[in-house]
N, C-alpha and C positions, 0 to 999 in steps of 0.2 A: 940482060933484061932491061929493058926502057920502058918508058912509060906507056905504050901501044900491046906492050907483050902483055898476051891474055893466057900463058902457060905457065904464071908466077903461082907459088903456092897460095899467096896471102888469096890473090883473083881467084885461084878456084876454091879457096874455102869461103870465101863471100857467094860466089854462086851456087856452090853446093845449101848452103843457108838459106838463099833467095829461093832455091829451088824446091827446099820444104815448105816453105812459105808457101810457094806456088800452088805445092800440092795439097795443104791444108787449105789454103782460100777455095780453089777447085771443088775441094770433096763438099765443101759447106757449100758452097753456091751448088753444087749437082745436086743438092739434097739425097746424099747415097741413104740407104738405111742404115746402111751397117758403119759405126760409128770408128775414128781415126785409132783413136785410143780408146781399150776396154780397160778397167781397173775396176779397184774393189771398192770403188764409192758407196757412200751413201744411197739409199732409193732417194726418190722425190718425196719430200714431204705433202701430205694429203691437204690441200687448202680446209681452212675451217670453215663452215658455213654461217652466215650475219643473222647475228638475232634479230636484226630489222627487217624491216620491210621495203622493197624498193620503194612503195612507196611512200612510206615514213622518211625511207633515206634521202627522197628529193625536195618534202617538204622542211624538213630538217635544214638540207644544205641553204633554200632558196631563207630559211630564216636568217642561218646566222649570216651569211651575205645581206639580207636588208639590218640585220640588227648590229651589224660592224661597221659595213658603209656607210649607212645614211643613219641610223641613230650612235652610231659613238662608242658602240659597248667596245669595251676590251674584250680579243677572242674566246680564251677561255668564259668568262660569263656570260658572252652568247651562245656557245656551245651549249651550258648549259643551262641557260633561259630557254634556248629551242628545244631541247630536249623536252624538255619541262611542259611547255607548249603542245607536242608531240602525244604526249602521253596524257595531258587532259583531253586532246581532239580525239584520243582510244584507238591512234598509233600503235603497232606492234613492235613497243619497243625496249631494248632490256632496263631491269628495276634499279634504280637509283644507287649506286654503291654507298654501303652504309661503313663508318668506320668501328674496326673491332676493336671490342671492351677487352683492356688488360687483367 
């Protein structure tokens, strides 16, 4: 066995490996339906939906972006300076978290 022979064990369990590989990049690029591996996963979890408004959420962003860059605030208190902001313009946006009494 020299270094050309391609009937060594070690070479064919490197391409037997490559060769999974092959066929899992394949089935993802083919976009098959029916998926490599089935198991007993979890479903997908259900996205939540935004108590905001898109467009609350772009006047919002376009503040703390001017109220970070160009006046100076630390992020967090632009966040919620914009917020704030938001919500006297009559934004739909959720109520102010209040902290709970022990």
């Amino acid at each position: 066995m020299g270094l050309g022979d391609t009937s060594g064990s070690k070479t064919l369990g490197i391409l037997t490996i490559l060769g999974l590989g092959a066929l899992l990049i394949s089935s993802v690029l083919a976009g098959s339906d029916k998926p490599l591996f089935s198991g007993l996963g979890r479903a997908p979890a259900r996205r939540r939906r935004s108590k905001t408004s898109p467009a609350a959420r772009k006047y919002i962003n376009k503040k703390i972006e001017i109220l970070v860059h160009e006046e100076g605030y630390p992020q967090k208190q632009a966040v919620a300076v914009a917020y704030s902001m938001a919500r006297k313009r009559g934004y739909k946006v959720p109520k102010r978290p209040r902290r709970k009494k022990k």
